[in-house]
C-alpha positions as CSV (number, residue, x, y, z in Angstrom):
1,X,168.6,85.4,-34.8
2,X,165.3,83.1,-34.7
3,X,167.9,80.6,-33.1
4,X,168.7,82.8,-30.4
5,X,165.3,83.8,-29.8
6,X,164.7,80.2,-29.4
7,X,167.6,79.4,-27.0
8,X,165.7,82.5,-24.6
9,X,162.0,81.2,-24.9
10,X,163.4,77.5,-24.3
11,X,165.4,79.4,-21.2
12,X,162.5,81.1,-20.4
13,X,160.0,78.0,-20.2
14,X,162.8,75.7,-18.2
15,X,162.9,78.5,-15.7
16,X,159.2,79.1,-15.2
17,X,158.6,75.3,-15.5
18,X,161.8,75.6,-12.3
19,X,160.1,78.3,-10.3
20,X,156.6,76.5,-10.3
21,X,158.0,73.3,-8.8
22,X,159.5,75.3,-6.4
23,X,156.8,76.8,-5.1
24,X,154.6,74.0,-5.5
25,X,157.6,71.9,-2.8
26,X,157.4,74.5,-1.0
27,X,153.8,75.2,-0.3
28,X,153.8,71.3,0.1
29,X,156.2,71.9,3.2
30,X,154.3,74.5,4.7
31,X,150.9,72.6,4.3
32,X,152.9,69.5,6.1
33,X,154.1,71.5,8.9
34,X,150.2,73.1,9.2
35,X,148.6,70.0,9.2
36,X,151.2,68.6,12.2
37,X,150.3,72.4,13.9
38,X,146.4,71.0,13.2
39,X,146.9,68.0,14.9
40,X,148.5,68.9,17.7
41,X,146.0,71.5,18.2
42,X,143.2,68.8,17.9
43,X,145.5,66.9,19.8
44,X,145.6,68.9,23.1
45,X,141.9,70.2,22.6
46,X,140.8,66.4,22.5
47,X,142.7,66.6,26.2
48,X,141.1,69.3,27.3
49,X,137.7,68.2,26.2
50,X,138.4,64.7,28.1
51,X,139.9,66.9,31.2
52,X,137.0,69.0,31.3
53,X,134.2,65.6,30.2
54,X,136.2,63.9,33.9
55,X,135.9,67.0,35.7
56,X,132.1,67.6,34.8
57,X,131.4,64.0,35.4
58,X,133.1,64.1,38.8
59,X,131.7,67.4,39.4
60,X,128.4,66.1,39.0
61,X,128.3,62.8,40.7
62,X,129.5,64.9,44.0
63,X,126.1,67.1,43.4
64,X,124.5,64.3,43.1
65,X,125.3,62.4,46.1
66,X,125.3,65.8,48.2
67,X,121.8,66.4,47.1
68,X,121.1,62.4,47.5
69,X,122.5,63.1,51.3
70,X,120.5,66.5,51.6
71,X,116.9,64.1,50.4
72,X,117.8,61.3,53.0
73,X,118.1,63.8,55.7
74,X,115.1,65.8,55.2
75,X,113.0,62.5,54.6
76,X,114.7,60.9,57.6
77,X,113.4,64.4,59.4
78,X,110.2,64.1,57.9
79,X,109.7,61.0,59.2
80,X,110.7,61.7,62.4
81,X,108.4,64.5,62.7
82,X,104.9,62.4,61.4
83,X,106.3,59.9,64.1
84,X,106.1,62.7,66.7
85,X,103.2,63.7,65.5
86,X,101.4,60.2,66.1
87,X,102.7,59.6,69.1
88,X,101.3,62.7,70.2
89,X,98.0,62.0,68.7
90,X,98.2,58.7,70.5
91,X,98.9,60.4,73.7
92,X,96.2,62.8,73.3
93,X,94.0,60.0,72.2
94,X,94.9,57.9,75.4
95,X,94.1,61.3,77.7
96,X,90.7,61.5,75.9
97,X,89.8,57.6,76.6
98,X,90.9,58.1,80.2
99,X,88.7,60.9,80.7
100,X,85.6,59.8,78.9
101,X,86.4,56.4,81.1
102,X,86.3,58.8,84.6
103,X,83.7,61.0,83.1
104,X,81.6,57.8,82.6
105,X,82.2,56.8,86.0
106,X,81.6,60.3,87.8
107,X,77.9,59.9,85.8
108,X,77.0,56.5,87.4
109,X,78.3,57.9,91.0
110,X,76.1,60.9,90.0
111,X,73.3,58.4,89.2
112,X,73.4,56.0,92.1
113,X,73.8,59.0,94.6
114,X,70.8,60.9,93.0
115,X,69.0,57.6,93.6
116,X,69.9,57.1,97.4
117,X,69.1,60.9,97.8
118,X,65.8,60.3,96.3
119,X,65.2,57.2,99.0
120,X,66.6,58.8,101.9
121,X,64.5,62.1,100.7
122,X,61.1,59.7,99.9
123,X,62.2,58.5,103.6
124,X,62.7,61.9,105.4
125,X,59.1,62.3,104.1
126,X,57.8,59.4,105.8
127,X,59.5,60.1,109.0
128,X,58.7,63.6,108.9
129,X,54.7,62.8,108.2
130,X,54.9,60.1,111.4
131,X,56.9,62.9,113.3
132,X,54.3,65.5,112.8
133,X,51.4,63.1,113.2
134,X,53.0,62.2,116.9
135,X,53.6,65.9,117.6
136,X,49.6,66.5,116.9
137,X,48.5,64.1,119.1
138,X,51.2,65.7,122.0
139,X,49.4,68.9,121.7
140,X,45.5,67.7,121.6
141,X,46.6,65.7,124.9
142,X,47.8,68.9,126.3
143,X,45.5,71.2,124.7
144,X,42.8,68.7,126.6
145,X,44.7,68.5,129.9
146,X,45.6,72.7,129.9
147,X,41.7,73.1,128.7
148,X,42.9,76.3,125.8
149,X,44.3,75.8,122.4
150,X,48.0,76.6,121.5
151,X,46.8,80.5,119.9
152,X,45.3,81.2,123.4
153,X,48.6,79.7,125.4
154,X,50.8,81.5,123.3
155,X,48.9,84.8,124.0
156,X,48.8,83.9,127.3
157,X,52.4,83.6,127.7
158,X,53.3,86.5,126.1
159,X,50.8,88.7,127.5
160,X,52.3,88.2,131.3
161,X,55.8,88.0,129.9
162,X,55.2,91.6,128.3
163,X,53.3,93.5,131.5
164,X,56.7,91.9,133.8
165,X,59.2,93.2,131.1
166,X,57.6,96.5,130.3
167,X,57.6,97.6,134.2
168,X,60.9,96.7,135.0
169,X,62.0,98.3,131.3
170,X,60.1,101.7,132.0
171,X,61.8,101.5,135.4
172,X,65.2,100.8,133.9
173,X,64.7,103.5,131.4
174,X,63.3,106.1,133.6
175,X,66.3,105.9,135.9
176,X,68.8,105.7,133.5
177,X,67.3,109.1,131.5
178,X,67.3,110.9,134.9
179,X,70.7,109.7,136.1
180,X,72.1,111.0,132.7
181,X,70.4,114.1,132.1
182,X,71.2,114.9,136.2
183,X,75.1,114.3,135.5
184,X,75.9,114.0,131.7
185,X,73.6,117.1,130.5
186,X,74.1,119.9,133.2
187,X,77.7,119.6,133.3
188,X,77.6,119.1,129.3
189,X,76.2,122.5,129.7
190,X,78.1,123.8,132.1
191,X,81.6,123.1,130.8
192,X,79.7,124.9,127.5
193,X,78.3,127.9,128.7
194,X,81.6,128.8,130.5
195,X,83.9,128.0,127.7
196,X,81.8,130.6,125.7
197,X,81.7,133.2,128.4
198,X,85.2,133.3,129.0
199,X,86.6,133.8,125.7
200,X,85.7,136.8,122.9
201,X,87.9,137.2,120.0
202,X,87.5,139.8,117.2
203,X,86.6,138.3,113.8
204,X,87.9,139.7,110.6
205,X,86.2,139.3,106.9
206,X,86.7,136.6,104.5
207,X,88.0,138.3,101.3
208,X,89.3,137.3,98.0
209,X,90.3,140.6,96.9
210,X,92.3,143.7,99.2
211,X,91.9,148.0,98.2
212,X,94.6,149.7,98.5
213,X,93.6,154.1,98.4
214,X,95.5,156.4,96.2
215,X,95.9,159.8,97.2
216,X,94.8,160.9,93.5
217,X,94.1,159.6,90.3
218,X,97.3,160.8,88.8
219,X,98.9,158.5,90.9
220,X,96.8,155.4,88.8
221,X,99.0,156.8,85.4
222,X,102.1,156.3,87.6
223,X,101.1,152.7,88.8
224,X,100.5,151.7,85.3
225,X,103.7,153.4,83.9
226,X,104.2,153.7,80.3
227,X,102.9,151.0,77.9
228,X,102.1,149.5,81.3
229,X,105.3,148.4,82.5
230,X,104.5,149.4,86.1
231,X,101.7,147.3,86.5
232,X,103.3,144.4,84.6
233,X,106.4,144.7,86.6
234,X,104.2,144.1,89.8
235,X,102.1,141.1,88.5
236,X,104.9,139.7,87.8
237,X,106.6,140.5,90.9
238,X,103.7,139.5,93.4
239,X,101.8,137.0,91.6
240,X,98.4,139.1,91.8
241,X,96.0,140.5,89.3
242,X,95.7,144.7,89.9
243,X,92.2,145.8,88.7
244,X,92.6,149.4,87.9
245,X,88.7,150.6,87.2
246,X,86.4,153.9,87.6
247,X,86.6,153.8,91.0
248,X,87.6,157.0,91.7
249,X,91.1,156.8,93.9
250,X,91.1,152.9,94.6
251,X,93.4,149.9,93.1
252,X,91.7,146.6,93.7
253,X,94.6,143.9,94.6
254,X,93.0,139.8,93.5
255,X,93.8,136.9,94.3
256,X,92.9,133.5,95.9
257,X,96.3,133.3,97.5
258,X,95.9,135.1,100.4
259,X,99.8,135.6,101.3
260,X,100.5,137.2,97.8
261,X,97.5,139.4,97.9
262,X,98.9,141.0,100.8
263,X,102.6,141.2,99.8
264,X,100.7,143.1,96.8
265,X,98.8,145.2,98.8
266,X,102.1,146.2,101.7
267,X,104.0,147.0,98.3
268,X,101.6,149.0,96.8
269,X,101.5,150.9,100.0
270,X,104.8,151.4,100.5
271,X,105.6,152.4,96.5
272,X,103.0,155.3,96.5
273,X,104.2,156.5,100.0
274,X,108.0,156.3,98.4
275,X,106.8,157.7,94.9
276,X,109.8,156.2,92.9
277,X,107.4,153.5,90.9
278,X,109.8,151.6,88.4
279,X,110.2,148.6,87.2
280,X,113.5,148.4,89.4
281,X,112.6,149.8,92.7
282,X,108.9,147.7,92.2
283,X,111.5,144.3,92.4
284,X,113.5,145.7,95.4
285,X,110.6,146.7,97.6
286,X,108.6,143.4,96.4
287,X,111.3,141.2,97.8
288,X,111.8,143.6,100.8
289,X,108.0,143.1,101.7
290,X,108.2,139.6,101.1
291,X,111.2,139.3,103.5
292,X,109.2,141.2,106.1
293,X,106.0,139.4,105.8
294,X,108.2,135.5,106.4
295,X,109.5,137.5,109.5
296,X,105.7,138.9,110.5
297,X,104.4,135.1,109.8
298,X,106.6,133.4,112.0
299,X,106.1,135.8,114.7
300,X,102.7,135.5,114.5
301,X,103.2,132.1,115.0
302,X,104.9,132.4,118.0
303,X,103.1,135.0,119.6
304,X,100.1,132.4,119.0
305,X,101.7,129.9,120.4
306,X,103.2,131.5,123.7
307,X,99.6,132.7,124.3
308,X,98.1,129.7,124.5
309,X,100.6,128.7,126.4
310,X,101.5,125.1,124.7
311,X,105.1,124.3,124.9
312,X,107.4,123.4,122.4
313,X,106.7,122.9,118.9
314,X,108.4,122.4,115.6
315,X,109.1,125.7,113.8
316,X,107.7,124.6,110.5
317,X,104.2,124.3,112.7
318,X,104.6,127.8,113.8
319,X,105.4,129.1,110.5
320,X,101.8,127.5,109.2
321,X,100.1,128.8,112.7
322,X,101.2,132.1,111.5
323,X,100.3,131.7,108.0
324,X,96.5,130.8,109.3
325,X,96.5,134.5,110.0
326,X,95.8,135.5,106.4
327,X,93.5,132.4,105.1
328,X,89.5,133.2,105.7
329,X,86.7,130.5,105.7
330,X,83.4,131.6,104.9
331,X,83.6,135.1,106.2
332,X,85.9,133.8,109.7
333,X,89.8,134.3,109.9
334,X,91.6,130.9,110.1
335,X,93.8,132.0,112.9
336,X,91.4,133.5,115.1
337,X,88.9,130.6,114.9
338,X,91.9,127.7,115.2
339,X,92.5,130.3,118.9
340,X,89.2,130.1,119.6
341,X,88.7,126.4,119.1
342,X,91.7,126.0,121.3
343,X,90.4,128.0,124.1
344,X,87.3,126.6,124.0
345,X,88.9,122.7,124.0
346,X,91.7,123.8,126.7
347,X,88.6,125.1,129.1
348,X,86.4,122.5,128.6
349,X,89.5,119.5,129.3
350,X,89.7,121.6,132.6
351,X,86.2,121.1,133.5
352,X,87.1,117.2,132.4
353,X,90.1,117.1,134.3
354,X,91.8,116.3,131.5
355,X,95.0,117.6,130.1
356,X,94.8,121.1,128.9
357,X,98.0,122.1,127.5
358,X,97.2,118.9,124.7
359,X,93.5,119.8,124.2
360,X,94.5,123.1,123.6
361,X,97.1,122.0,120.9
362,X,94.7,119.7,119.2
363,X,92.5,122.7,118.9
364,X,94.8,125.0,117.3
365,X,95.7,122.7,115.1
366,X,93.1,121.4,113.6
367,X,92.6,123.4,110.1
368,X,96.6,123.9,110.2
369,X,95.9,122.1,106.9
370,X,93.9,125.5,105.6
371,X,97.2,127.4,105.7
372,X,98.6,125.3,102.5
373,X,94.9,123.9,100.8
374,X,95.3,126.8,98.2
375,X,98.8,125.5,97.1
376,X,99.1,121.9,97.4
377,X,95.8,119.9,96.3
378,X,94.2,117.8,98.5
379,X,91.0,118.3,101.7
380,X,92.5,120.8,104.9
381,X,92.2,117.5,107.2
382,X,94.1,115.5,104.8
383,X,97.3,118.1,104.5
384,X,97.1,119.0,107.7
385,X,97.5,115.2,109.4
386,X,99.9,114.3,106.9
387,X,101.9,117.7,107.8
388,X,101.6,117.3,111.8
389,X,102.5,113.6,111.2
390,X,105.8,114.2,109.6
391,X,106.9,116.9,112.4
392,X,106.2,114.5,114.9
393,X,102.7,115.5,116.6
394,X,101.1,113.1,119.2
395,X,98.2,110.7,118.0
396,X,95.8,112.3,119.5
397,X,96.2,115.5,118.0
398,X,96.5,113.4,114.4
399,X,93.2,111.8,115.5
400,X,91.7,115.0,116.5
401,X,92.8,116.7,112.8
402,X,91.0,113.5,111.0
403,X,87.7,113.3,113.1
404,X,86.5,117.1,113.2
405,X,84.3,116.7,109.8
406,X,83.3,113.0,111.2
407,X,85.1,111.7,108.1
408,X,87.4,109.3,111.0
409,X,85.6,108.0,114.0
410,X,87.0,110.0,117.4
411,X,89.5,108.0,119.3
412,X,89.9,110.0,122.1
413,X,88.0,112.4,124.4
414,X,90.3,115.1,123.6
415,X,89.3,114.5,119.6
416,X,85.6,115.3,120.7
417,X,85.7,118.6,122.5
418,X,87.8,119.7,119.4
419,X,84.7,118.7,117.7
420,X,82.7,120.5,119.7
421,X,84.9,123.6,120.1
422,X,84.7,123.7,116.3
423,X,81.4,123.7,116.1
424,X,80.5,126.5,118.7
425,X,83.5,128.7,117.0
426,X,81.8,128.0,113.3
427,X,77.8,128.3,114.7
428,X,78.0,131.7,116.9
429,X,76.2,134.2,115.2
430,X,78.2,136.4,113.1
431,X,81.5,134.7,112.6
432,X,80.4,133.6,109.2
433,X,79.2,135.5,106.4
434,X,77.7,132.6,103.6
435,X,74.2,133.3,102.9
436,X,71.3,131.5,104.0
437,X,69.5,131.1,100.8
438,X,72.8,130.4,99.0
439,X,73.7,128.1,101.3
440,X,70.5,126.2,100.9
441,X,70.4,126.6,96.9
442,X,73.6,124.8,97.0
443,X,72.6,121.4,99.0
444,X,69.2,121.1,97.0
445,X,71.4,121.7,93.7
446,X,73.5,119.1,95.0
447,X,70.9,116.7,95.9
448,X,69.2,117.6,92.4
449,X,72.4,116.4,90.5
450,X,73.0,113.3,92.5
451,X,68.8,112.4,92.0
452,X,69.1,112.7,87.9
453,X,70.8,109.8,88.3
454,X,69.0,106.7,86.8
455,X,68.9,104.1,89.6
456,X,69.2,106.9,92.4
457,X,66.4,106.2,95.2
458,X,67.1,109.1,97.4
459,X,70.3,111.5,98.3
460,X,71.1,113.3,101.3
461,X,73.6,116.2,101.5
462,X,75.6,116.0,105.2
463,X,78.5,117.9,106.5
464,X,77.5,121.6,105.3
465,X,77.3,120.4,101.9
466,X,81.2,118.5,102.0
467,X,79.4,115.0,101.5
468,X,76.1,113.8,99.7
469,X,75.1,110.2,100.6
470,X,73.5,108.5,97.1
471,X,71.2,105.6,98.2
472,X,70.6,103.3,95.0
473,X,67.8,100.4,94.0
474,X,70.4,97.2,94.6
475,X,67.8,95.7,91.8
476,X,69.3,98.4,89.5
477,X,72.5,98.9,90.5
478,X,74.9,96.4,91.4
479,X,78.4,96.6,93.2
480,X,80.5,97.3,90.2
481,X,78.0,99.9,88.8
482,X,78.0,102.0,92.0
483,X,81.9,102.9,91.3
484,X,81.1,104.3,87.9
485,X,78.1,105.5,89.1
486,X,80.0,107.3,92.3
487,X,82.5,108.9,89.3
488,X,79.3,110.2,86.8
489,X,78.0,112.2,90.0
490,X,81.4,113.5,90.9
491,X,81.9,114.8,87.2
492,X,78.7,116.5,86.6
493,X,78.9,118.1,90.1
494,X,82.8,119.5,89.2
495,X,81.0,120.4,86.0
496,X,77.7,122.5,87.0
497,X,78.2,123.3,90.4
498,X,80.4,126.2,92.1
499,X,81.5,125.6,95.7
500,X,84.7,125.9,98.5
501,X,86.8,122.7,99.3
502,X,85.8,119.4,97.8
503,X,82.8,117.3,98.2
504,X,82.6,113.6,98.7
505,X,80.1,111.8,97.2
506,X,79.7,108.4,98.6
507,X,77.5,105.6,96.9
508,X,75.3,103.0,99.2
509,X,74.1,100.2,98.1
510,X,72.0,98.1,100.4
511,X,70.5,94.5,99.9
512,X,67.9,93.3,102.0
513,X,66.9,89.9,102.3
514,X,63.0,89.2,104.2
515,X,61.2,86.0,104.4
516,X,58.2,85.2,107.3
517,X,58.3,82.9,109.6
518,X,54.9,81.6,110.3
């Protein structure tokens, strides 16, 4: 038994003794093969490493020469510039030598020409003293030979000259004012005096506003409608304020244009005759009126011009003519003053010997330019040449159009009897309604404004108040001043002051230069 026990433990010990050298080969042959795993590892990392060392290396010798490359260039372009740069400097350097070299040399020219000056000055002196001493010495020798000093001849000589001119200039004079005023004035007056007495025309009132009658005051709730629609409806229609007041059985029809107003006025007529006020029938009769009144203008025109009697002319012109009908200036009817003018002119060319059908053209058609004013901005004399321009009228009616203010000088003989025509139309007692005193408060407030001026010597208001002359102190107020000067007085007269048409302010400045001879 304790032999067989020993058998197993010596068994035992051989086979642990077995299985540890086993293991311990075996670990030995894994450690081997992970130590050859190690070293190939190390191995190809080592080749890597160099790869990557090479390729670093390269990598930044290539960086370095690129930035070596990118230094040359921008010294190389560095230097190129501070070379430009000095030769400019040297350039600008030369310029300045040169021209403090010819500067130099203008100075001593300056010099040496000052000095000859000087001499040939110090010389004129000389000469001049010699001269004057000889001339001296001339006149005592003839003062002695004529026995009177120079004063006394000189008086002498113009005393006889004066008596010889004076008698044959009174003569000349005398003659001359008789010759005119025997021809130039009596038939002056004659050609005026029968212009006048041949012609009378009716005058009409200047109105901004028409009154249309109502046969009751109901008929005012039937013109306003309800909520006012009816009254609306024909503002809007006619272009024309209605003032509906306490006047018992009146509408009062305003406005400045004088072709609505009485478009208004025909309507409002014909509606309360009709007594179907709507907004719908108010539209149809409006447009039926203004059809009518086109139609009414252009006859007017026509019969206007086939009264006078001159010729052809564009239809655009007639249309206007007619249109003068219902413009008013100052209390006087447009129409009936552009007849009158034209009658007048036609009678006096006559007298001239002149051609009458054209003088009485140029007189009827000299405010044509009234009959648009109140729609297109601008003077009468400046639409109207503009408009008879571009429909082909002669110059000497476009002359005649210009010149009747005086604002163009008269070309033609034609232009002044239009002028004059005009005149005698706008003068004769009662065919203008403007108010003395108004009229006269208005130039001295113009003249007032223009005077406020600083700078302003005196002002004179011309042409019924359409111009105001502004004399200034030239000491005061130069040439560039009296623009801005011309635009202040314009501004504060558009500002304070209430009047027709325009007014042009003009600006005169005037130097004067005196010195005495003695």
């Amino acid at each position: 038994m304790q032999g067989s026990n020993a058998v197993i433990f010596l068994s035992a010990l051989i086979g642990l003794i077995i299985g540890i050298g086993l293991m311990f080969i075996v670990s030995k042959i894994g450690l081997n093969k992970d130590q050859q795993k190690a070293k190939m590892l190390l191995k190809e990392a080592d080749a890597k490493a160099d790869a990557t060392i090479k390729q670093a290396v390269l990598d930044g010798r290539t960086q370095a020469h690129e930035l070596k490359l990118a230094a040359e260039k921008e010294i190389k372009e560095r230097k190129q510039e501070v070379t430009d740069m000095e030769n400019k400097l040297l350039r600008r350097e030369d310029n300045l030598n040169f021209r403090d070299e010819t500067l130099t040399n203008k100075e001593k020219q300056i010099d040496l020409k000052s000095t000859q000056l000087a001499d040939k000055l110090a010389m004129l002196d000389e000469k001049d003293k010699e001269l004057q001493a000889k001339i001296d010495v001339q006149v005592e020798e003839l003062e002695r030979i004529a026995a009177m000093s120079t004063s006394e001849a000189k008086e002498e000589l113009f005393a006889i000259t004066e008596k010889r001119m004076e008698k044959e200039l009174i003569g000349y004079i005398k003659e001359k004012e008789e010759e005119a005023k025997a021809t130039a004035d009596e038939t002056a007056r004659n050609i005026v005096a029968l212009s006048i007495q041949r012609l009378s025309q009716d005058e009409a009132v200047d109105r901004t506003v028409s009154v249309v009658a109502l046969p009751s005051e109901e008929m005012k709730g039937r013109i306003i409608g309800r909520e006012g629609r009816n009254i609306k409806a024909i503002e809007q229609a006619t272009g024309v304020d209605l003032i509906i007041d306490d006047t018992p059985e009146t509408i009062t029809v305003s406005c400045f244009d004088p072709i609505r107003r009485e478009v208004a006025r025909l309507a409002l007529e014909h509606l309360i005759k009709d007594g179907r006020i709507q907004p719908g029938r108010i539209e149809e009769v409006v447009n039926k009126i203004k059809k009518e009144m086109d139609a009414n203008i252009m006859k007017t025109g026509e019969d206007t011009v086939f009264k006078l009697g001159i010729g052809k002319m564009d239809r655009e012109i007639i249309r206007m003519i007619g249109r003068l009908k219902f413009r008013y200036s100052y209390g006087q009817n447009a129409l009936q003053h552009s007849m009158e003018v034209a009658h007048l002119t036609g009678m006096m060319a006559a007298e001239l010997g002149l051609n009458q059908q054209l003088a009485k053209r140029a007189g009827l058609l000299h405010d044509i330019g009234k009959a648009m004013d109140f729609e297109v901005e601008g003077s009468h004399i400046e639409l109207g040449y503009k408009f008879c321009k571009k429909h082909g009228e002669k110059e000497v009616v476009l002359n005649a159009i210009q010149s009747h203010h005086g604002e163009v000088e008269p070309k033609y003989l034609i232009s002044n009897l239009v002028i004059a025509a005009d005149t005698i139309s706008a003068a004769r007692p009662g065919a203008r309604y403007e108010a003395l005193q108004n009229y006269i408060n208005r130039l001295e407030d113009l003249e007032n404004i223009t005077k406020s001026f600083d700078g302003v010597e005196s002002s004179y208001a011309i042409q019924a108040g359409r111009e105001v002359r502004v004399m200034v102190v030239p000491e005061k107020v130069d040439d560039l001043a009296c623009h801005k000067l011309a635009r202040d007085i314009k501004d504060k007269i558009e500002a304070e002051l209430t009047y027709p048409g325009q007014i042009k302010v003009t600006v005169i400045r005037e130097t004067r230069s005196c010195e005495l001879a003695k």
